[in-house]
N, C-alpha and C positions, 0 to 999 in steps of 0.2 A: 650180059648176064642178067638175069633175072631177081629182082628185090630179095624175094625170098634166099637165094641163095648169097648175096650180097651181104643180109643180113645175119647170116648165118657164120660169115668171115668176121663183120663186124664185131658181134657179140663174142667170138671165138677166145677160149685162154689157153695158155699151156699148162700140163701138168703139174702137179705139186712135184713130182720124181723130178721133170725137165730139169723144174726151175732149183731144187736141190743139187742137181747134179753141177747143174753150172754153177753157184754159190759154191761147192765144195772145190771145182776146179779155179774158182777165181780166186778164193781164199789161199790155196797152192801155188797158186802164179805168184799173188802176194809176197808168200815166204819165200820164193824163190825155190821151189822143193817138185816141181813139175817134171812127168819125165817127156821125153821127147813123145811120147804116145799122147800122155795127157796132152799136151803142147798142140797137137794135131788135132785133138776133138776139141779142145776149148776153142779153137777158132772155127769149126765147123759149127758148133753149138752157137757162136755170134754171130756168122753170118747166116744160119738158118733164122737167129730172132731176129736179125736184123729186115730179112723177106718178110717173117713172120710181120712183124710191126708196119712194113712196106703196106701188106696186101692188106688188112686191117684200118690202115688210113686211108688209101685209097676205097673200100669200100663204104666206110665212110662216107666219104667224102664223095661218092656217085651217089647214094642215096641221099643226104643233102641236097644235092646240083636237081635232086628228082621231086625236091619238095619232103621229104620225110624231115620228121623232127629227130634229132641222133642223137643221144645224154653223149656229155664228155668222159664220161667213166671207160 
């Protein structure tokens, strides 16, 4: 993969909606108040951040290995 594109995962965030969305489903899970549907997308929703944060360090971390300077933000 090419820097640019690399860098472009790197610097990558999710949505302000995303990340509402998941706050609202985890605050539900909290209370116990989830239905089986939400139930189903709050863990699609962690395991797509959890790719998300994957593909993010890893691009990182090749631009690094390539000599770039990478801020930890």
């Amino acid at each position: 993969m090419e820097d640019e594109a690399l860098w472009k995962i790197a610097q990558s965030r999710k949505t302000i909606a995303d990340m509402e969305r998941y706050n609202i489903l985890l605050d539900r899970n909290q209370e116990g108040t989830l239905t089986d549907a939400e139930r189903a997308e709050l863990t699609a929703l962690r395991t797509e951040a959890d790719c998300f944060m994957l593909r993010k360090a890893q691009a990182a971390a090749l631009l690094r290995w390539r000599g770039h300077h990478v801020p930890l933000s």
